[in-house]
N, C-alpha and C positions, 0 to 999 in steps of 0.2 A: 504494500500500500504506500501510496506517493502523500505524505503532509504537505499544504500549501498553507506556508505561514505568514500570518496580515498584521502587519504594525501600520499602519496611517495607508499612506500611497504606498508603503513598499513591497514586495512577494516575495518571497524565496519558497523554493522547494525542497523534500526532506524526504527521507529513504527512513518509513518509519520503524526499521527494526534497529533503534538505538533505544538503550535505557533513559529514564528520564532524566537522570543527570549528563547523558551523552547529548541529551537532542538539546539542552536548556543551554551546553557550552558550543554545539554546533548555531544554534540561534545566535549566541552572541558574539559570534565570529563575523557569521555573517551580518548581521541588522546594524549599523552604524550608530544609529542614535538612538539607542533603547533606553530607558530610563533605569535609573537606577536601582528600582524595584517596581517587579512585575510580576505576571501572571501568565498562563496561558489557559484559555477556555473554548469550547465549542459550542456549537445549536446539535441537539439532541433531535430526536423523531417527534417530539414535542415542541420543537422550538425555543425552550428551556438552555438559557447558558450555563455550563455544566464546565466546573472548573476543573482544572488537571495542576494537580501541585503533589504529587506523588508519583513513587512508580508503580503502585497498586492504580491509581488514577488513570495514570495511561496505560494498563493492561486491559480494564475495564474500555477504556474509550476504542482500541482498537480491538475488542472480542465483538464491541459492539454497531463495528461499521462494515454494512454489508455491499458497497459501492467499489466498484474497479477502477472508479474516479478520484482525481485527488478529491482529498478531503481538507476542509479550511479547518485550519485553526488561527484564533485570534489572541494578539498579544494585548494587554492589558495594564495600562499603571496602575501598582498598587498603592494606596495614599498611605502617608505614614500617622496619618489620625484612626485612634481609635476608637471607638462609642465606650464608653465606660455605662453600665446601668446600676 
């Protein structure tokens, strides 16, 4: 399965049999101006963004795509505020 990874305007493509700490440092190889703390998330069969910040996370994402298409994943800043309740 081919990853097609979206930060703003930019694309790169990904050869998804890398762990999730390989695909997170092959991202930031590639992607030039990533912020410095992110995310990675996709649209579900629901439509539901559905975040990947594990490597159980993306075993789960890719047992669950049934497409010979690349598949988007989307890059995300993460804000450094937290909601205290």
């Amino acid at each position: 399965m081919i990853l097609k990874v979206v930060f703003g305007s930019e694309i790169h493509l990904f050869n998804s049999n890398q762990t999730y700490n390989e695909l997170r440092n092959s991202i930031q190889k590639s992607f030039k101006k990533l912020p410095d703390n992110w995310t990675l998330s996709y649209s579900d069969t629901e439509n539901d963004q559905v975040s990947i910040g594990s490597e159980e996370d993306l075993k789960i994402f890719q047992a669950s795509v049934i497409s010979d298409k690349p598949v988007k994943i989307f890059i995300y800043e993460v804000s450094e505020q937290r909601i205290v309740t």
